[in-house]
Phi, psi and omega in degrees: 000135173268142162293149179332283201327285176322296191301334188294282208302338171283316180313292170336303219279335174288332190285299184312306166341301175273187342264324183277352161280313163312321163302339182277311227279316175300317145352307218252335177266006176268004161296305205291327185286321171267016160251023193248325183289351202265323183258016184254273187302320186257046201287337199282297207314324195259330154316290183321297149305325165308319186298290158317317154344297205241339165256135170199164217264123169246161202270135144236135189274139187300131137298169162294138177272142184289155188247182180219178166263179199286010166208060176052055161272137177278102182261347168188119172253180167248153174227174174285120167240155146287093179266150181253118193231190196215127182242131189282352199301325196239042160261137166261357181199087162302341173297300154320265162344329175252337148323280171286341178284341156281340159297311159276316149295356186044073149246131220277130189262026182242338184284326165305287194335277190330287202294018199244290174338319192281324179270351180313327169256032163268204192254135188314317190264033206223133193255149187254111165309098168257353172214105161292112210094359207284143159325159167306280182345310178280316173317297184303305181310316193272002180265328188261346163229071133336304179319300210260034173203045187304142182086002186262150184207133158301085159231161181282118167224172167289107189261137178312149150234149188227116165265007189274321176109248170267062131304129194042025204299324192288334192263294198278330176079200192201159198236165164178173202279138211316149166260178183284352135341291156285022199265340175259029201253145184297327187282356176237027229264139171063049158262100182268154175321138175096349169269176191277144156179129206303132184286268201254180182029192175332316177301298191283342163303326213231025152344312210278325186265357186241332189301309199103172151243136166329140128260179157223159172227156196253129187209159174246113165259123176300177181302334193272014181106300192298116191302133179253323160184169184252157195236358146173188223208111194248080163306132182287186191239110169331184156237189199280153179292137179246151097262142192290163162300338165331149166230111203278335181317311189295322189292322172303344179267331166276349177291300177290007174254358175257359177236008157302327189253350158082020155325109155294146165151188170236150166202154189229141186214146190214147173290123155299354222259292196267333202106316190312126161297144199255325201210096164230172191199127154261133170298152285323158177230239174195187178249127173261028160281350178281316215293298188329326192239034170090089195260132182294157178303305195287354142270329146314321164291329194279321198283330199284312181304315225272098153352310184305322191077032193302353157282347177292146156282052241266320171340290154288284193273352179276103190265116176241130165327091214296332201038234199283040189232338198245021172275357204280293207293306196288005183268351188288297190293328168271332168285329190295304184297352205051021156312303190247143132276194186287324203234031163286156159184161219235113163288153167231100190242035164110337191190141175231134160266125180241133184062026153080013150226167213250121172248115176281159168290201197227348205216122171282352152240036164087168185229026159084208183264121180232146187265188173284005159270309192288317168308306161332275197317325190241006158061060163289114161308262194315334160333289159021255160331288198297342166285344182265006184277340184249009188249168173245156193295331161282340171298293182305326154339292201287333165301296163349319179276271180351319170265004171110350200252018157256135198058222165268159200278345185060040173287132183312034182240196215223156197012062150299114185285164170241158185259166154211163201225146206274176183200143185279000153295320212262321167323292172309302151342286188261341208253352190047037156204187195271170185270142194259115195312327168332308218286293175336331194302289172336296193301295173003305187255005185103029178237200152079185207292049179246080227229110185218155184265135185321292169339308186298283193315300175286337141345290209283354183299319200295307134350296164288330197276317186254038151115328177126007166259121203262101187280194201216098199293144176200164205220016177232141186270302209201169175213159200252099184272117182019069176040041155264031167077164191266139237227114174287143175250113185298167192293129170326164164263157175304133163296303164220179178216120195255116181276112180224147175311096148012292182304303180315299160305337176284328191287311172268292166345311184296293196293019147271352147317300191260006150316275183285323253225357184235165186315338195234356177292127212306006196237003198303301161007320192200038139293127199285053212279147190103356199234019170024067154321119189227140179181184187205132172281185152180167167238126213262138148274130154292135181243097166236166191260346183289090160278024171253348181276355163295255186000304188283354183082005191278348151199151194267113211248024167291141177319150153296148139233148193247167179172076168301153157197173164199177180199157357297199160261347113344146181024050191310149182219358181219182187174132182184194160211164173249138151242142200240148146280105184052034179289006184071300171215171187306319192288341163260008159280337196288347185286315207280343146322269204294354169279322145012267186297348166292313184277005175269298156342319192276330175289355194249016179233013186047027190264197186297154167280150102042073185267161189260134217224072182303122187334135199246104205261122180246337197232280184112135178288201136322106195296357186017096179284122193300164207254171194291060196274103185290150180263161187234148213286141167120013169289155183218000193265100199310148156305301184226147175233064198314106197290053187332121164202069161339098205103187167251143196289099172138342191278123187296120178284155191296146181309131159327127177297127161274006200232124157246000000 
């Protein structure tokens, strides 16, 4: 029997009971109610996060398409890099993480920040390039603190390569990563922060055909990050293979004679027939391999400094005084017009006065009575004069355009300058007063408001050598659409075809001739035998006004030389001009022609190539001094006007180097 007491302590202990069963019993059903929302109602949404956990997508970049020269030579490929990126999705603290990534990598830990900073509205799980390029050395350091760096990732993508370096650089352009400036532009339309893209030349004309497309691999990653196997695979798609119209024997050859003599300038050599480029270069140049691999601040600047201008295009973008190389148009233009034959002709007894002011010769003490072959051959100024004293400034104009030396030449590269050649529209136009009959004495030779780019002078070479059809220089042969072999791009049509009499043409063909091939021809030096090399030097004056910075040596006021040609003279197959940058005269551009057309010769006949042998000069032609020409007043148009341009007119300085 229980006592009061006992039946009490029993009572408590059944009460403690139901309340801790109830408590179980609420427990287990609110247990059960958040596994039913957990494994029921939110089952995608927390799959989906489980998922992201453990899976993940690494992006692999498209190689580039390779390009080759025209007879499948490799001129610029790709190879293998490593960039180190950083994904934020699985970071917890950046400040820390780039803290040490800095640390491990000798990367500036702010310059990380920014390029994270910069990507900031992309998807959280998309890794952002913070060392493009890294050393062996950076790799092992971020592989070996794995740890103490969660969200940092290795990856391999492909990178430009140049294997010559700068050989042809101004021409092949150079590629680096978009700017933001361009992500809105159309031609870069569905493109994201962080791609590879062409800047200049041939990269940035033909973008859209060397990119390619992305792949991705799908891979199962541990807590720590580590990759465990992969679970599928997105090949990216190369891009298309191009080939140029180059011919690399000839860029080398004309590279290495310019740099034999330690020379600045440009020069261009074209197939006359189609317009295909063979060869082109502008002097100094740069590696556009710094750019491929993150070009540091402090070489980007020393390039924009550097006096040489080795970023200039001089090719394209450089406008220069063409000189006794425009005398070709006006002998064109004057046979055309019946202004002149073939056989007029001009005593010279070294300086004419026209308008009451004296224009010297090229020879100081005149070169007698000479017709227009001879004038040609010896590149006589006042013949000259005199044929423009009888001509209009619109006429020489109009040849002038016809023949390729007005405006753009429309060759497939990015910032082309236009020459120009004056007009008394244009006289109105840009200077707001009429063109002064005076003025002309001056154009007559290349000097005077007469401002052409080299690219323009082989055009119009091109022009002559075949007869009067106005090509179109271009720099893609053919392209290999998705490795099904190669698809020729046809060639532009001719702009016009300039009806010149044969006899006539034949009449400057000769005196273009006896340039290399005659006793007195300023260029005989560099002559060619067997292959009748035909071309007209000529010398641009350098004008500046600053005579204390003449003085102090800060510039250099030595004559330009020029050396248009083409060969053979018959059927001409090659065709082009040199330009020397301060090269004093045309005859010292003429060597680097002929070595040039020799070894484009020696290939289609299979012999040896050619070494280049600079002129052992004992009896020297004439130096053809540009001539004393007075400006007449109210000209505003410089004799020569070189077209400072770094670059391309639109190109974008390159992103800050993440590898310093």
């Amino acid at each position: 029997m229980l006592t009061p007491g006992a039946f009490e302590d029993r009572q408590s202990l059944l009460t403690r009971l139901t309340v801790l069963k109830a408590v179980v019993i609420v427990g287990f059903s609110v247990l059960a109610v958040a596994f039913w929302l957990l494994q029921v109602v939110q089952h995608s949404f927390y799959a989906e996060w489980a998922d992201n956990n453990y899976l993940r997508t690494i992006p692999l970049r498209a190689p580039r398409g390779v390009l080759f020269d025209r007879n499948g030579r490799v001129l610029v490929q790709n190879r293998d890099s490593y960039t180190i990126a950083i994904v934020r999705e699985r970071l917890t603290n950046l400040d820390a993480v780039a803290g040490v990534l800095a640390t491990a990598t000798g990367v500036d830990e702010q310059a990380i920040r920014e390029v994270v900073q910069r990507h900031r509205r992309e998807a959280s799980f998309r890794p952002i390039p913070v060392i493009e390029h890294a050393t062996f050395s950076q790799v092992a350091a971020v592989r070996a603190r794995q740890l103490e760096l969660p969200g940092v990732d290795v990856l391999r993508v492909p990178a430009r390569a140049y294997p010559d370096g700068g050989l042809a650089a101004h021409l092949f352009g150079y590629v680096s990563e978009i700017q933001d400036a361009q992500l809105d532009r159309p031609e870069y339309a569905g493109l994201e922060a962080g791609a590879i893209v062409g800047q200049t030349g041939v990269e940035r004309v033909y973008n859209a055909n060397l990119m390619g497309a992305d792949g991705k691999r799908n891979v199962i990653v541990n807590s720590l990050g580590r990759e465990i196997r992969e679970i599928g695979i997105e090949s990216p798609t190369d891009g298309k293979r191009l080939q140029l119209t180059i011919d690399y024997d000839l860029q080398r050859a004309v590279e290495e004679a310019f740099h034999a003599n330690h020379f600045a300038g440009a020069a261009a050599f074209l197939d006359p027939r189609t317009g295909e480029v063979l060869a082109m270069t502008s002097l100094p140049s740069y590696d556009p391999n710094d750019f491929a691999v993150g070009i540091q601040s402090r070489k980007w600047a020393d390039l924009n400094k550097d006096p040489l201008k080795p970023l200039e295009n001089r090719v394209m973008r450089g406008r220069y005084s063409p000189g006794s190389t425009f005398k070709i148009v006006m002998s064109i233009a004057a046979l055309s017009e019946g202004i002149i034959t073939p056989d007029f002709k001009v005593f010279c007894p070294g300086a004419k006065t026209f308008y009451g002011r004296p224009f010297q010769c090229s020879r100081k003490g005149g070169h007698g009575l000479v017709d227009l072959r001879h004038a040609i051959e010896q590149s006589c100024n006042v013949y000259f004069y005199t044929v423009g004293d009888m001509m209009k400034i619109d006429t020489i104009h109009a040849y002038a355009e016809k023949l390729g030396l007005v405006g753009e030449t429309g060759i497939d590269l990015p910032g082309e300058n236009s020459s120009l050649v004056p007009s008394t529209e244009w006289s109105q136009r840009v200077r707001k007063q009429p063109w002064y009959p005076g003025e002309t004495i001056s154009v007559s030779i290349g000097q005077g408001a007469v401002a052409v780019t080299p690219l323009g002078l082989a055009t119009m070479i091109s022009t002559v050598a075949n007869g009067g059809t106005l090509v179109t220089p271009h720099v893609v042969k053919a392209i290999d659409e998705n490795g099904q072999g190669w698809v020729p791009v046809p060639a532009p049509q001719p702009k016009s075809v300039i009806p010149i009499k044969p006899d006539l043409l034949q009449a400057v063909k000769e005196g273009l001739w006896l340039v290399v091939n005659g006793e007195r021809g300023t260029a005989r030096l560099s002559k060619l035998p067997g292959k009748d090399l035909s071309g007209k030097t000529g010398t641009a004056q350098v004008i500046s006004l600053d005579g204390a910075r003449v003085a102090a040596g800060k510039i250099d006021v030595r004559d330009h030389g020029f050396f248009v040609f083409f060969a053979p003279r018959d059927n001409p197959q090659i065709a082009g001009v040199v330009f020397v940058e301060h090269g004093l005269h045309g005859s010292t551009a003429a060597p680097i022609a002929k070595y040039v057309v020799d070894t484009f010769f020696a290939k289609q006949e299979g012999r040896p190539l050619p070494v280049f042998q600079p002129p052992v000069v004992v009896a020297p032609p004439a130096p053809e001094p540009p001539a004393v020409a007075p400006r007449i007043s109210g000209t505003t148009e410089p004799r020569n006007s070189r077209t400072p341009a770094p670059g391309n007119p639109g190109t974008p300085e390159p992103r800050n180097p993440r590898n310093r």
